[in-house]
N, CA, C and O of each residue as an XYZ file, in Angstrom:
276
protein
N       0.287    -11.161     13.593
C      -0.493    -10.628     12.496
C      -0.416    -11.577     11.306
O       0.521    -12.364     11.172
N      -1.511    -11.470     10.377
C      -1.431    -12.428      9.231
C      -0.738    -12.130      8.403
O       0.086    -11.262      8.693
N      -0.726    -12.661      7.056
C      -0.359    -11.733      5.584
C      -1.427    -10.846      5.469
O      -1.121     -9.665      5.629
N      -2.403    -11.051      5.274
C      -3.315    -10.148      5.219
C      -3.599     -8.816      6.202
O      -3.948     -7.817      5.574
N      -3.526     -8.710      7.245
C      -3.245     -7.683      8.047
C      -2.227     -7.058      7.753
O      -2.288     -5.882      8.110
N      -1.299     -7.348      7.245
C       0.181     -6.844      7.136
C       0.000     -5.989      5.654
O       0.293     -4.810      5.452
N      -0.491     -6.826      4.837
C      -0.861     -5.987      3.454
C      -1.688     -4.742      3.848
O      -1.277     -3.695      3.349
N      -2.930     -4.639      4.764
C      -3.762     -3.331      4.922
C      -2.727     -2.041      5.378
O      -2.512     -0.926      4.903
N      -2.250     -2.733      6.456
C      -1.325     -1.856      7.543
C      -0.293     -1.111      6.012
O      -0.368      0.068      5.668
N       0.438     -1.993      5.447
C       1.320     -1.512      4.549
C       0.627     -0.592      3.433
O       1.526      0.027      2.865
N       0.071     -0.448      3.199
C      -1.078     -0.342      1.841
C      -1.630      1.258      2.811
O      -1.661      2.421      2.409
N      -1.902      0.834      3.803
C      -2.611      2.388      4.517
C      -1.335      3.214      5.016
O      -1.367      4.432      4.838
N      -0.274      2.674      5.595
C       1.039      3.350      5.441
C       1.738      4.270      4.367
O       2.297      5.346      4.579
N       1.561      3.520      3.005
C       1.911      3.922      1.910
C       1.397      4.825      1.694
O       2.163      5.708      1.307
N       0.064      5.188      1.764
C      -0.856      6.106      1.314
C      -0.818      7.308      1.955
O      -0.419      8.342      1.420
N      -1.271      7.212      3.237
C      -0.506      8.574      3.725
C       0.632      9.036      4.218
O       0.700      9.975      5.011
N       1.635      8.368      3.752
C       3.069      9.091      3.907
C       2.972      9.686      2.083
O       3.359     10.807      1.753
N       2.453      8.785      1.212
C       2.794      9.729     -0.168
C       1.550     10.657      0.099
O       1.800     11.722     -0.466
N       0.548     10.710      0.598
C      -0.599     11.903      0.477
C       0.358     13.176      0.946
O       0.516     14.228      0.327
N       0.849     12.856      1.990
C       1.846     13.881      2.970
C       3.029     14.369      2.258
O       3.212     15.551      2.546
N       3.785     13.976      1.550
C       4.240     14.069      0.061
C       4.154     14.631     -0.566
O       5.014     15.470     -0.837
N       2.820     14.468     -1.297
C       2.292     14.940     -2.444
C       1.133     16.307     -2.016
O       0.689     16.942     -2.973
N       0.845     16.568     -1.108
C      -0.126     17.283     -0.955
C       0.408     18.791     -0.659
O       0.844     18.998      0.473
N       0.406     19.579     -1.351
C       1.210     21.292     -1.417
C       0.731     21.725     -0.340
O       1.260     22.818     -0.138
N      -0.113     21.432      0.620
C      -0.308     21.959      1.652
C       0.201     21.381      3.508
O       0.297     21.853      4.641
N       0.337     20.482      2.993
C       1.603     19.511      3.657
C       3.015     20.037      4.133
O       3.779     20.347      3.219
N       3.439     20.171      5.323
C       4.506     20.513      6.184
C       5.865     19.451      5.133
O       6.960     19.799      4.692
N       5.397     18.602      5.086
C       6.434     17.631      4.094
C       6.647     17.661      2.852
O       7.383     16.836      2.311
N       5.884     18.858      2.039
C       5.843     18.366      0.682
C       6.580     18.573     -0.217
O       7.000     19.713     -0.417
N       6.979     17.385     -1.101
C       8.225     17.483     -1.773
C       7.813     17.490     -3.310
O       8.375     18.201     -4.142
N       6.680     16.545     -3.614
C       6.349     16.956     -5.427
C       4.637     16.506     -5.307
O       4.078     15.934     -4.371
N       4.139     16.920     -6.423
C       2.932     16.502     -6.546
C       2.778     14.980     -7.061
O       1.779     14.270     -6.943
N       4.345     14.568     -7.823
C       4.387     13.254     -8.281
C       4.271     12.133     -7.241
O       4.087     11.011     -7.711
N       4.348     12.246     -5.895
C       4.093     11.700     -4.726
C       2.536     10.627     -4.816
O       2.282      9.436     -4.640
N       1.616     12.120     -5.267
C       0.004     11.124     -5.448
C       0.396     10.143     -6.631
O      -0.190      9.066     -6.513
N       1.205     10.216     -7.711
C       1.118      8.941     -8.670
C       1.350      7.812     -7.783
O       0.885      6.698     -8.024
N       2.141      8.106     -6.645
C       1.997      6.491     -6.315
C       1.232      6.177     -5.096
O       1.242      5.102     -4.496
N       0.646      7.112     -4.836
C      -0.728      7.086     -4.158
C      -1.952      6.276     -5.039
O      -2.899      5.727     -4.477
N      -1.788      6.297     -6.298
C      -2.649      6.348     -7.467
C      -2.158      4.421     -7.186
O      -2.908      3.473     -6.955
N      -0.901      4.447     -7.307
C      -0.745      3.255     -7.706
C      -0.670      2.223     -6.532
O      -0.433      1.033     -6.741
N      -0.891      2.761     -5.251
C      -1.070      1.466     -4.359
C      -3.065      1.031     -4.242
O      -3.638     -0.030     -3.997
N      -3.584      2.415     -4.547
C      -4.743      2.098     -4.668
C      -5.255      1.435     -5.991
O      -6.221      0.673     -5.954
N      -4.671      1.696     -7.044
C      -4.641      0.512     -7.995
C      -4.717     -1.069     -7.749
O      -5.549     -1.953     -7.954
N      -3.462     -0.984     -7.220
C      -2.818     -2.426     -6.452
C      -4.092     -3.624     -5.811
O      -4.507     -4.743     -6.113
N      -4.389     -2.441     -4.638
C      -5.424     -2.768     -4.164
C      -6.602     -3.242     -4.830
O      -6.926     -4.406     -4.597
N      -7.138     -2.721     -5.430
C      -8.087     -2.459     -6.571
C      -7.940     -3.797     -7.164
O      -8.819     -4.598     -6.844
N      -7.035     -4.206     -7.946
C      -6.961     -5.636     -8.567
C      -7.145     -6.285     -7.704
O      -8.221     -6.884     -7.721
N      -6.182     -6.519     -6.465
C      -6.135     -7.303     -5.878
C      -7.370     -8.120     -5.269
O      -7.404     -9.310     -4.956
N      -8.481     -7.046     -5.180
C      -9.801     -7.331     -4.311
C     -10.592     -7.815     -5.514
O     -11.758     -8.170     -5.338
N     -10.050     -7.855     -6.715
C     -10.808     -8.329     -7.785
C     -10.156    -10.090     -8.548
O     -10.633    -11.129     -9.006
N      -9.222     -9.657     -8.351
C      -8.492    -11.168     -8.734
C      -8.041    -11.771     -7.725
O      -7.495    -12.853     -7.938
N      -8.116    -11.319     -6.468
C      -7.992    -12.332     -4.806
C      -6.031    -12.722     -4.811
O      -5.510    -13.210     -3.809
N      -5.285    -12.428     -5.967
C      -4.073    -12.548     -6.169
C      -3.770    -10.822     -5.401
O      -4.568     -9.884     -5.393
N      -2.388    -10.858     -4.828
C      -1.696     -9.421     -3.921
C       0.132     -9.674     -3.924
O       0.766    -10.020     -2.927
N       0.619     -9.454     -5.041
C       1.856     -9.374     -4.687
C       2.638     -9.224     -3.513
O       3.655     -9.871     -3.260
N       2.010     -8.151     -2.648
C       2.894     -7.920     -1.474
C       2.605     -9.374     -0.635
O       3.472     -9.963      0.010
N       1.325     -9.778     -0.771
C       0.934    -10.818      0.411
C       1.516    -12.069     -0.235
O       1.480    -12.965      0.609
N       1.982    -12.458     -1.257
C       2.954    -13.289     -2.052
C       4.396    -13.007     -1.016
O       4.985    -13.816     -0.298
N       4.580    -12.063     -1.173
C       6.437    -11.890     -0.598
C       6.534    -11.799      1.235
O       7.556    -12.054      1.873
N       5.311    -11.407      1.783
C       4.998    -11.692      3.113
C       5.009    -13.277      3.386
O       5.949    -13.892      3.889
N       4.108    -13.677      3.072
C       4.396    -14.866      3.092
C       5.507    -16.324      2.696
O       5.594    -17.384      3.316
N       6.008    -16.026      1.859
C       7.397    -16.468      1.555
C       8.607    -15.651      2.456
O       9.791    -15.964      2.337
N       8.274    -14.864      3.118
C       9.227    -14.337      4.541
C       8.704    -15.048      5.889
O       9.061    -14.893      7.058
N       7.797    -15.827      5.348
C       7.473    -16.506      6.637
C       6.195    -15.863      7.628
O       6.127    -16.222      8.804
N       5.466    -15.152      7.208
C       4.496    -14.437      7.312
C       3.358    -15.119      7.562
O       2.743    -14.706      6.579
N       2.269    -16.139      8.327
C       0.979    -16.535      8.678
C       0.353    -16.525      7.584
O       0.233    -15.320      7.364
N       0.037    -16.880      7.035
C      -1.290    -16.755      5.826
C      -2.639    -16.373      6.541
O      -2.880    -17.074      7.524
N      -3.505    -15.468      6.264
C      -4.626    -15.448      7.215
C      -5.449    -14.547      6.237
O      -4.802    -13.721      5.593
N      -6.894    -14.616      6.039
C      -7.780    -13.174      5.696
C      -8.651    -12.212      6.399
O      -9.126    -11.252      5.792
């Protein structure tokens, strides 16, 4: 897998384990503060697809991670 594959996979991971979290109707749910960081990987994202810069795909890759888009 690339950096870039690895960022989606992580990024769509994140999201619904905090939706599952955060969602009161959820077998798992522990606070509603869960969606803030639901809020904030889709943020993340959000820049990222705008300034082509991705922190996570920065630290993937300096682990030795493929560079790829």
């Amino acid at each position: 897998m690339t950096s870039w594959q690895l960022v989606r996979v992580i990024a769509g991971t994140f999201i619904l384990i905090s939706l599952a979290l955060g969602t009161p109707g959820s077998p798992v749910f522990l606070s509603k503060w869960w969606l803030a960081f639901t809020a904030f990987v889709g943020a993340n994202l959000l820049q990222s697809g705008i300034t082509r810069w991705c922190l996570m795909d920065s630290i993937l890759r300096r682990l030795g991670v493929r560079a790829g888009c």
